[in-house]
Residue frames as qw, qx, qy, qz and C-alpha x, y, z in Angstrom:
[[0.194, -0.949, -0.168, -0.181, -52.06, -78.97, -7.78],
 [0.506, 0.284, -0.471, 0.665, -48.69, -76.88, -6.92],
 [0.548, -0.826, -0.129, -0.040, -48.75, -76.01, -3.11],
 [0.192, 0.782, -0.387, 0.449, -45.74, -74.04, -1.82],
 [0.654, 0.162, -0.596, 0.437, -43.39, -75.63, 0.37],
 [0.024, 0.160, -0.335, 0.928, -44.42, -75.68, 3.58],
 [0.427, -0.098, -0.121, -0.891, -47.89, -75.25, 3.34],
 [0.318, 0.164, 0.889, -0.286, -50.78, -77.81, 4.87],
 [0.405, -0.255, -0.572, -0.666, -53.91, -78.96, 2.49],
 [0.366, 0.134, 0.704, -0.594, -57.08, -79.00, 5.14],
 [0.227, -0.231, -0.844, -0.427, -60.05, -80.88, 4.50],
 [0.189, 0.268, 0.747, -0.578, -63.48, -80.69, 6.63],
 [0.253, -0.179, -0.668, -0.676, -67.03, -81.05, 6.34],
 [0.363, -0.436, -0.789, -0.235, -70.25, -80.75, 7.30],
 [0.086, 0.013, -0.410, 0.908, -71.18, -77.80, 9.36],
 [0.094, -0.487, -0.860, -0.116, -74.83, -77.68, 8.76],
 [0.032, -0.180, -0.363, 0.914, -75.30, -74.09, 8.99],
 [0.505, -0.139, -0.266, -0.810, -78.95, -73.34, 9.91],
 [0.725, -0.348, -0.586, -0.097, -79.54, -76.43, 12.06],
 [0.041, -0.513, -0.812, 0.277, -81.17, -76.76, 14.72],
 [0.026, 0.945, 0.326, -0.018, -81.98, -72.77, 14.77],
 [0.288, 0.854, 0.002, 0.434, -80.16, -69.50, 13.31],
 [0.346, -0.872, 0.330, -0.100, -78.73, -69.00, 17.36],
 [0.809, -0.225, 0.434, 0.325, -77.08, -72.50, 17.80],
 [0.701, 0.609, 0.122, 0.350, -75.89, -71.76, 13.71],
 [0.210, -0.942, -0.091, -0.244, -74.38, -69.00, 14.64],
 [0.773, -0.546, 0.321, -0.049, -72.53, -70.22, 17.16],
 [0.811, 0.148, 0.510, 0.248, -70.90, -72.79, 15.20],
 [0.554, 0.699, 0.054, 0.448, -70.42, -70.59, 12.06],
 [0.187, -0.921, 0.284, -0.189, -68.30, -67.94, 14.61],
 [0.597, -0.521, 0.599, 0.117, -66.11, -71.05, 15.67],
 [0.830, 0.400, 0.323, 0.218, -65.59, -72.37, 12.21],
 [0.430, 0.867, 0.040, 0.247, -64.64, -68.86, 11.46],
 [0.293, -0.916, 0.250, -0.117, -61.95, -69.18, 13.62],
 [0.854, -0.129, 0.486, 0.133, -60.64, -72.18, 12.78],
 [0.631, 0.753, 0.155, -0.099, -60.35, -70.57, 9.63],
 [0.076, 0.967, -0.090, 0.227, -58.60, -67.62, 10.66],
 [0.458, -0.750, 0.474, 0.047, -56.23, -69.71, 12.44],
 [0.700, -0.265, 0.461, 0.477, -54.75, -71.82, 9.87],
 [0.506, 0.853, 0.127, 0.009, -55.00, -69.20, 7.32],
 [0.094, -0.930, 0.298, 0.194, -51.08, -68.73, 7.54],
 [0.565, -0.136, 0.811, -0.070, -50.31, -72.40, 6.84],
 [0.639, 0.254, 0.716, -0.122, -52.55, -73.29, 4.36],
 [0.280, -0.194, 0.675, 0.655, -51.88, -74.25, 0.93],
 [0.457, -0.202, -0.458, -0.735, -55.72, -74.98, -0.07],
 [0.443, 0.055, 0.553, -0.703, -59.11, -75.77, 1.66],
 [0.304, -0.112, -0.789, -0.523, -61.47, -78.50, 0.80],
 [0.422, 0.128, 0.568, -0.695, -64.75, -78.63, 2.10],
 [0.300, -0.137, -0.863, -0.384, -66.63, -81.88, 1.25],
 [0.310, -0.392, -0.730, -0.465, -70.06, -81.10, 1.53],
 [0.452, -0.769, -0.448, -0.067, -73.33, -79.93, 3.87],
 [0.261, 0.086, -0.252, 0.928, -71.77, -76.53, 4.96],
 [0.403, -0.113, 0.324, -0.849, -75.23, -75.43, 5.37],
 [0.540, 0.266, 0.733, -0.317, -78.47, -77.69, 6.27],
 [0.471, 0.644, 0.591, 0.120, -79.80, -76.64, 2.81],
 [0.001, 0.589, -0.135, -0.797, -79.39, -74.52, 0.22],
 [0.497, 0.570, 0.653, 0.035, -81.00, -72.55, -3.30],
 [0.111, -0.349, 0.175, 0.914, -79.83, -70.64, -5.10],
 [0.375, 0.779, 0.479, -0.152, -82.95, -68.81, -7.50],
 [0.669, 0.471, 0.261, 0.512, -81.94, -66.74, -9.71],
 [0.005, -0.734, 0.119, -0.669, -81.67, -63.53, -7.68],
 [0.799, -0.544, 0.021, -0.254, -82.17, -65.14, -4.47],
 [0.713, 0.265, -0.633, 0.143, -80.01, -66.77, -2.17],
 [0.593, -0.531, -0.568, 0.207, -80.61, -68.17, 1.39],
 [0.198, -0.946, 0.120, -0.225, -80.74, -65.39, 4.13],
 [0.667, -0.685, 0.292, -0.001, -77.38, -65.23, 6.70],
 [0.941, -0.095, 0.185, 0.268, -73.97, -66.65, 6.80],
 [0.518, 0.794, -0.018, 0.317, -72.40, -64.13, 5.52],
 [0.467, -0.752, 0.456, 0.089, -69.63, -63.86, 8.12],
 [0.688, -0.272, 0.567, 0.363, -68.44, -67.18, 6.99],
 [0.648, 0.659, 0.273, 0.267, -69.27, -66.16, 2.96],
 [0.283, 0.903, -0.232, 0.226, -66.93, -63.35, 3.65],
 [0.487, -0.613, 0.622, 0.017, -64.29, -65.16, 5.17],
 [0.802, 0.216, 0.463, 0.310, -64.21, -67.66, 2.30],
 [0.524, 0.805, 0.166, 0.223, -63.90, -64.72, -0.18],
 [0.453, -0.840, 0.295, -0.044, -61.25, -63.47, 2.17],
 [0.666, -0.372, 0.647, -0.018, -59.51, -66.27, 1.66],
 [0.660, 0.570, 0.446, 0.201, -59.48, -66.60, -1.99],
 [0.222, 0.967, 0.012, 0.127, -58.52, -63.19, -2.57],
 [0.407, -0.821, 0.384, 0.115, -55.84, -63.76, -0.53],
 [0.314, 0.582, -0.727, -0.188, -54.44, -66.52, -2.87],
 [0.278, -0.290, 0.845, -0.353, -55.70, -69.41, -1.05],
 [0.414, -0.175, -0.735, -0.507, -57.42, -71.96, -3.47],
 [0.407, 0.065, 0.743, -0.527, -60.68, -73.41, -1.70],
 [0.269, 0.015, -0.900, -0.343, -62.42, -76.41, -3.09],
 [0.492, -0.006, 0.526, -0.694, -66.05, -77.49, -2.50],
 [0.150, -0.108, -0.981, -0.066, -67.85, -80.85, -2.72],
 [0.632, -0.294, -0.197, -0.689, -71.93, -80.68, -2.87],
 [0.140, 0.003, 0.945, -0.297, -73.13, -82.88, 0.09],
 [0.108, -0.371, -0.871, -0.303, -76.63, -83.91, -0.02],
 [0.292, -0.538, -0.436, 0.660, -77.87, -80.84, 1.80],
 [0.064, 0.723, -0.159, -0.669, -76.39, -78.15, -0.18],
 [0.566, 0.060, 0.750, 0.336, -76.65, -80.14, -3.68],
 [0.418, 0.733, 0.484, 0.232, -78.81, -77.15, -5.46],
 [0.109, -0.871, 0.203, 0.435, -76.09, -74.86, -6.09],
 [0.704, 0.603, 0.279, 0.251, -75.05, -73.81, -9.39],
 [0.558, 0.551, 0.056, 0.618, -72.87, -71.11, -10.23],
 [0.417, -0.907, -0.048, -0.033, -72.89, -68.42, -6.63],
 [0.689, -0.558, 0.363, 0.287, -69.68, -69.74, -4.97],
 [0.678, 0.484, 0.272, 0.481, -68.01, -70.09, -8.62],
 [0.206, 0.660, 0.079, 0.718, -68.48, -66.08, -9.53],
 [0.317, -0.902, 0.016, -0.294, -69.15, -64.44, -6.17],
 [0.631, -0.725, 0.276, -0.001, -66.18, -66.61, -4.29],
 [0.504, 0.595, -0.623, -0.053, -64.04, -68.08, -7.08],
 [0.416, -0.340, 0.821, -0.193, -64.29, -71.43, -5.30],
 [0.388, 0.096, -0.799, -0.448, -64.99, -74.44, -7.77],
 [0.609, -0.076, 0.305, -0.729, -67.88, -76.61, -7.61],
 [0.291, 0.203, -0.824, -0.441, -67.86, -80.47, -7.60],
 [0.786, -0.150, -0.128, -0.585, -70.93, -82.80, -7.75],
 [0.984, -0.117, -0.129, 0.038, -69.77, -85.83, -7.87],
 [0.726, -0.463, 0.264, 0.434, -65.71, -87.39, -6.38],
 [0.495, 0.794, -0.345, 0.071, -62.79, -86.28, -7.90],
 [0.895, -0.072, -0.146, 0.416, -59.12, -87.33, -7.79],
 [0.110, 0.984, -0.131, 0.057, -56.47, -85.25, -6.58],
 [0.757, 0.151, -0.205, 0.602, -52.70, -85.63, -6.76],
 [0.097, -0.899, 0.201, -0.377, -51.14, -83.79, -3.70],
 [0.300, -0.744, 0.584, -0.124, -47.92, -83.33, -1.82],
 [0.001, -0.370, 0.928, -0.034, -47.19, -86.84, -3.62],
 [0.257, 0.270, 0.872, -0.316, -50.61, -88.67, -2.95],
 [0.243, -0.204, -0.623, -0.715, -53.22, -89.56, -4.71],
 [0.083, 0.200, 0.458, -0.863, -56.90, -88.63, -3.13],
 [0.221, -0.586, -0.655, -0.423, -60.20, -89.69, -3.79],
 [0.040, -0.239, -0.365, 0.899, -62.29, -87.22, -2.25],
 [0.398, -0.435, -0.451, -0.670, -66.34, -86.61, -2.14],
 [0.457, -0.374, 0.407, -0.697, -68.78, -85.99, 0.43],
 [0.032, -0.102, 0.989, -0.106, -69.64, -89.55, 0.24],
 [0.509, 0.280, 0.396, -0.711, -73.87, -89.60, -0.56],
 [0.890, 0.262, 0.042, -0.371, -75.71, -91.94, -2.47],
 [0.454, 0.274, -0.844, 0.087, -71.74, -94.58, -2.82],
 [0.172, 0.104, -0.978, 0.063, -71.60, -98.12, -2.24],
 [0.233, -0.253, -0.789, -0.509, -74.29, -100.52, -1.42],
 [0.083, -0.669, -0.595, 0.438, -78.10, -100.06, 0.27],
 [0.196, 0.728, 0.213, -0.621, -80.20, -96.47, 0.43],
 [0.156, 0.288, 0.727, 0.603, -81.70, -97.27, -2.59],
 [0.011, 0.866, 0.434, -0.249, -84.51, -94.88, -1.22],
 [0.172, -0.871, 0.017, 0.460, -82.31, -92.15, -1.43],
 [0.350, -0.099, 0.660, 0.657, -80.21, -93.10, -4.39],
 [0.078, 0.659, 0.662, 0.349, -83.64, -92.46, -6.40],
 [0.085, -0.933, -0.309, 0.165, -84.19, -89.36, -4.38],
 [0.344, -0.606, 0.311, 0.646, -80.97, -87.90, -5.28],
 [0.236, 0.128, 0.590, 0.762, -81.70, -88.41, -8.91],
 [0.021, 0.866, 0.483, 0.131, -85.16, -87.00, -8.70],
 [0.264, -0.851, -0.044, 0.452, -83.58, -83.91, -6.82],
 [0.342, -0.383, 0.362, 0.778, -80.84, -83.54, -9.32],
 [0.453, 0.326, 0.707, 0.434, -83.20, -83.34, -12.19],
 [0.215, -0.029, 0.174, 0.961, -83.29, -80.15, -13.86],
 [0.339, -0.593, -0.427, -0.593, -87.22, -79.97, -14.28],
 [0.530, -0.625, -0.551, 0.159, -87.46, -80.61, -10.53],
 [0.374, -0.365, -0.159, 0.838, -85.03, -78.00, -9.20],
 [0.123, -0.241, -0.255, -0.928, -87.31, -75.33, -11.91],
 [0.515, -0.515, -0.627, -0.276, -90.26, -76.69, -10.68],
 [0.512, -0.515, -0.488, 0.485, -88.88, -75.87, -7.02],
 [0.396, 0.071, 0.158, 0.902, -87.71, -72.59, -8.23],
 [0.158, -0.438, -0.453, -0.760, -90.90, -71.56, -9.37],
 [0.428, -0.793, -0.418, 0.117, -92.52, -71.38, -5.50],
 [0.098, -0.941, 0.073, -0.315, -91.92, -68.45, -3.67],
 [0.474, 0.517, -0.593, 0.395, -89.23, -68.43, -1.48],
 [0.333, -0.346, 0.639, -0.601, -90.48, -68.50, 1.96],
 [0.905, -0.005, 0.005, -0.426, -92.56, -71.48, 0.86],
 [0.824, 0.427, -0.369, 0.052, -89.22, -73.43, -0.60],
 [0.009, -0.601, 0.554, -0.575, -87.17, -72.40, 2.28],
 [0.459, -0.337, 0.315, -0.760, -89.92, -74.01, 4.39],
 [0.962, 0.070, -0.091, -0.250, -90.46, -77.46, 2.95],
 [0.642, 0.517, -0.513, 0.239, -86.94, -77.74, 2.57],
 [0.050, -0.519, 0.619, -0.587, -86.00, -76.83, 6.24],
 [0.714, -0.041, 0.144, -0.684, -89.07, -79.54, 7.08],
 [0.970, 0.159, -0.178, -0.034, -87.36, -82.36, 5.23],
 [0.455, 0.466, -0.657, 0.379, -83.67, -81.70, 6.02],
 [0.361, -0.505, 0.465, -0.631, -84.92, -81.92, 9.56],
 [0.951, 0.002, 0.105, -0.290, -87.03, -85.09, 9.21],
 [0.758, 0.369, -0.509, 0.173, -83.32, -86.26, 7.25],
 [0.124, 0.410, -0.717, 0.550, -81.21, -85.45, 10.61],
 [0.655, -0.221, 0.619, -0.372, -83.73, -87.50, 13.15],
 [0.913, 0.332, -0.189, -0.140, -83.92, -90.29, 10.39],
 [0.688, 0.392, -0.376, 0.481, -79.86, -90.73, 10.70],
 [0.213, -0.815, 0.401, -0.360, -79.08, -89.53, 14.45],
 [0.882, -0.322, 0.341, -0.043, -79.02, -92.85, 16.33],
 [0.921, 0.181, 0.142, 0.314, -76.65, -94.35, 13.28],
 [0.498, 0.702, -0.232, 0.453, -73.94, -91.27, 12.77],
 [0.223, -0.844, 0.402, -0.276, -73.06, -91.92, 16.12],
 [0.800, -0.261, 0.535, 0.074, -72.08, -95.76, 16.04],
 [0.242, 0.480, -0.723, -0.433, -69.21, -96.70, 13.97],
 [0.845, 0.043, 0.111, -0.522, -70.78, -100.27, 12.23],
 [0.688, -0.257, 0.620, 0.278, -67.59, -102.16, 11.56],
 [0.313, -0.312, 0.745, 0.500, -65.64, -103.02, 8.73],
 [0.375, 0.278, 0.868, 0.169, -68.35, -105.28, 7.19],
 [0.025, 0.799, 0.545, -0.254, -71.28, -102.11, 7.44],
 [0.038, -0.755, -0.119, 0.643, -69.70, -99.27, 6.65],
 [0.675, 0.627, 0.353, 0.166, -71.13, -98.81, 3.25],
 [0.434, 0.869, -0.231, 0.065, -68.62, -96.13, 2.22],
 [0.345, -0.435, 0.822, 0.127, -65.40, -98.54, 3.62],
 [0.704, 0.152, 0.693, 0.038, -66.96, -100.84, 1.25],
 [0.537, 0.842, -0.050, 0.025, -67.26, -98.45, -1.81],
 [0.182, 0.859, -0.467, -0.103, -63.83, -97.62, -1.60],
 [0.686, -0.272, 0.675, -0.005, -62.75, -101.08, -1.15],
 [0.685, 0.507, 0.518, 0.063, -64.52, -101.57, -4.59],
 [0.467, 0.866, -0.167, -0.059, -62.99, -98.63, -6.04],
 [0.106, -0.753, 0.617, 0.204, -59.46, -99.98, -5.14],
 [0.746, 0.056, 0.641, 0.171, -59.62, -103.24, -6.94],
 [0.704, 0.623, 0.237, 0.246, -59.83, -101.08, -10.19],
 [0.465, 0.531, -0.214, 0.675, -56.93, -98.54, -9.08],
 [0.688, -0.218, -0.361, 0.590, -54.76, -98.17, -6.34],
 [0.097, 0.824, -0.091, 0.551, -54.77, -94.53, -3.94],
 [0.437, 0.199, -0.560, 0.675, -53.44, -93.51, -1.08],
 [0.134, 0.311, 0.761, -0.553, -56.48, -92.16, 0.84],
 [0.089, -0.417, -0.409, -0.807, -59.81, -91.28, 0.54],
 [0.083, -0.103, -0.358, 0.924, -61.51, -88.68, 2.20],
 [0.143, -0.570, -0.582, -0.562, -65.53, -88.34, 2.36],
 [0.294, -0.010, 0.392, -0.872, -67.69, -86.44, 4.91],
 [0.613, -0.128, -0.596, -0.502, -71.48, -87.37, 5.26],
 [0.672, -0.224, -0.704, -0.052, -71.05, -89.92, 7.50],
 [0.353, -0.852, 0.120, -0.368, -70.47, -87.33, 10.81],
 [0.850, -0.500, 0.163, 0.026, -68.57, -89.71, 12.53],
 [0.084, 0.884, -0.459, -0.028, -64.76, -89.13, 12.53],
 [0.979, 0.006, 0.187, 0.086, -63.14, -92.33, 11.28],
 [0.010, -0.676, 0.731, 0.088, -59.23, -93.01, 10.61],
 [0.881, -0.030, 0.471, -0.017, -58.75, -96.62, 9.49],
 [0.211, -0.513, 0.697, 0.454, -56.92, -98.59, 7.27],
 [0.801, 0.348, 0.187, -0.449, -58.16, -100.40, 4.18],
 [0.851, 0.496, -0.103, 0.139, -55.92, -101.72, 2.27],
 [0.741, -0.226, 0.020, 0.632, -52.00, -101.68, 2.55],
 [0.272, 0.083, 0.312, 0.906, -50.79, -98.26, 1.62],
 [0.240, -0.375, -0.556, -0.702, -54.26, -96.97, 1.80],
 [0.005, 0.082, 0.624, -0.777, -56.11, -95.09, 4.50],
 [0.048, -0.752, -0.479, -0.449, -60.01, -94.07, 5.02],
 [0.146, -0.359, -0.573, 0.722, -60.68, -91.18, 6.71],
 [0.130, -0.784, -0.550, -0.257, -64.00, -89.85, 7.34],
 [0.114, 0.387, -0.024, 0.915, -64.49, -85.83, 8.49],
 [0.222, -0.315, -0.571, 0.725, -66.49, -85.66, 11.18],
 [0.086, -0.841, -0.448, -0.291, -68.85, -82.95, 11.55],
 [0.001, 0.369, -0.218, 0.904, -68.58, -78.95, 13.10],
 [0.422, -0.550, -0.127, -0.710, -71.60, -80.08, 15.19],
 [0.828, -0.537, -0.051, -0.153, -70.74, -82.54, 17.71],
 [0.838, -0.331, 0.081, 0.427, -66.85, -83.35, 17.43],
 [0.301, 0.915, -0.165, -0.212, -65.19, -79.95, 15.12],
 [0.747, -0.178, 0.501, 0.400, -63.00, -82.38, 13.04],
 [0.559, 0.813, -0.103, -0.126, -60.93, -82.11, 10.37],
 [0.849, -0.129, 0.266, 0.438, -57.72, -83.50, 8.65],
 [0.012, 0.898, -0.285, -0.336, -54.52, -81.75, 7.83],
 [0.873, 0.307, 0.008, 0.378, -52.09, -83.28, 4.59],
 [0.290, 0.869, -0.397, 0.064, -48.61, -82.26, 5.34],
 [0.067, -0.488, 0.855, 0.162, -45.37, -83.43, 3.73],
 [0.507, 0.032, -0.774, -0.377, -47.62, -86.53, 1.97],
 [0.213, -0.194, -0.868, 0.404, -48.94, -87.75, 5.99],
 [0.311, -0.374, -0.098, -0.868, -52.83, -87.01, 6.69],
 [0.221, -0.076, -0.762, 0.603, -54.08, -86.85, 9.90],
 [0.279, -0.773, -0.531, -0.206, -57.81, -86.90, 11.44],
 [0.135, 0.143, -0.340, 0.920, -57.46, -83.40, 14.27],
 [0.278, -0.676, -0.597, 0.330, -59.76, -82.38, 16.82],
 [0.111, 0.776, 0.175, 0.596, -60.52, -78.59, 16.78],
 [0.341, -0.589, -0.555, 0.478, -60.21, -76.91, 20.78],
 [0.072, 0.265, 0.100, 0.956, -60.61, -73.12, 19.55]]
C-alpha cells in the first residue's frame, strides 16, 4: 500500500455501537467521531478490526436503524481520499456488500497481511484463532453458513434485531470478568496463535482487536503483539509512523 510521506496508518477496534442502550451508543459514537475528525489531516489509511457495532444485518433492503453520524463520517473520509479498511469481528460478521458500495471501504473476513511504511502486518480482529473456544469455533461456522444467515433473513426484522441484541448481550456478560485481566504469556490464546504463525514466517507485528484489553508486548525478537483495546472502557488505538507502532490512549 503507497501512503504519502508523512502520513500515520491508525488502527482501532471495537466500539460496539448499540451496547448497552442507543443513549450510552451515542455517546461513544460522538467521541469516536471525533477522534476521527482529529486525525483526519495525518492519516494515510484507517483500519478498523472488527465489532464497530454490537451486531449487525444487512437484508436485502434493510439495514440496522442509527449510526449514521459515524456512517457519514466514514464516507467523508473516503471521498476525501483516505483509504479505510475493515475487519468483520464476531459481532458485525453478517455483512456483505453495504460498506463495499455505499462507503467504498473493503471487507475482510478472515486476517490479512499488509506491507506498510516497511513492515509487515498480520492483522484480524482476532475470533475463533489459536487454541480452546471450541464452543464458539463451531458457532462461528454455523453463523457463517449461507443457509443460516437466509434462514435468519427470512424473519422479520424486529424479530432478528431482537434475538440478536439478546445473544450479543448474553456474549458481553459471558466475557466481562476475563477482558479485563491480562492472563499471561502462557493464556493468552491469541499470543499463542501468533507465536504459531511465526514459526512458519517471520512479521513485524500483529495487530488483532477482540480481546478489549489493550496489550503491547513482545513476542518474538523483532516482533511485537499489540492488541486494540476497545472505545468502551479505555478509547485505544495504535498509530504506524515512519515503520514504529505504538498502543495511544484517546483524551478527546
Amino acid at each position: 500500500m503507497d501512503i504519502a510521506p508523512g502520513k500515520k496508518i491508525y488502527f482501532l477496534s471495537d466500539f460496539h455501537l448499540g451496547a448497552p442502550d442507543m443513549a450510552t451508543s451515542l455517546q461513544r459514537e460522538k467521541r469516536i467521531i471525533r477522534f476521527l475528525e482529529g486525525i483526519r489531516p495525518d492519516a494515510g489509511a484507517i483500519f478498523i478490526v472488527g465489532d464497530l457495532f454490537d451486531f449487525w444485518y444487512e437484508y436485502k433492503k434493510v439495514v440496522p436503524k442509527g449510526y449514521v453520524r459515524l456512517l457519514g463520517k466514514l464516507a467523508e473520509l473516503t471521498d476525501a481520499g483516505i483509504p479505510i479498511h475493515f475487519f468483520v469481528g464476531n459481532h458485525d460478521m453478517w455483512m456483505t456488500d453495504y460498506f463495499a458500495k455505499e462507503l467504498n471501504i473493503p471487507v475482510y473476513f478472515e486476517p490479512r497481511v499488509f506491507h506498510l511504511q516497511g513492515k509487515k502486518i498480520y492483522i484480524g480482529h482476532g475470533d475463533g484463532l489459536g487454541p480452546g473456544d471450541h464452543g464458539y469455533k463451531l458457532l462461528k461456522k454455523v453463523f457463517r453458513n449461507p443457509v443460516c444467515r437466509w434462514l435468519f433473513g427470512i424473519l422479520p426484522p424486529y424479530i432478528g434485531m431482537g434475538i440478536a441484541d439478546y445473544f450479543s448481550r448474553k456474549s458481553r456478560a459471558a466475557t466481562g470478568l476475563t477482558e479485563e485481566q491480562f492472563l499471561g504469556e502462557d493464556k493468552e490464546w491469541l499470543v499463542i496463535y501468533s507465536r504459531e504463525v511465526l514459526q512458519q514466517e517471520q512479521y513485524d507485528y500483529f495487530v488483532f482487536g477482540h480481546r478489549h484489553l489493550p496489550i503491547d508486548m513482545e513476542i518474538a525478537p523483532g516482533c511485537r503483539y499489540i492488541n486494540l483495546g476497545d472505545w468502551i472502557r479505555y478509547d485505544t488505538y495504535a498509530v504506524l509512523e515512519e515503520g514504529l507502532l505504538s498502543l495511544n490512549y484517546y483524551k478527546g
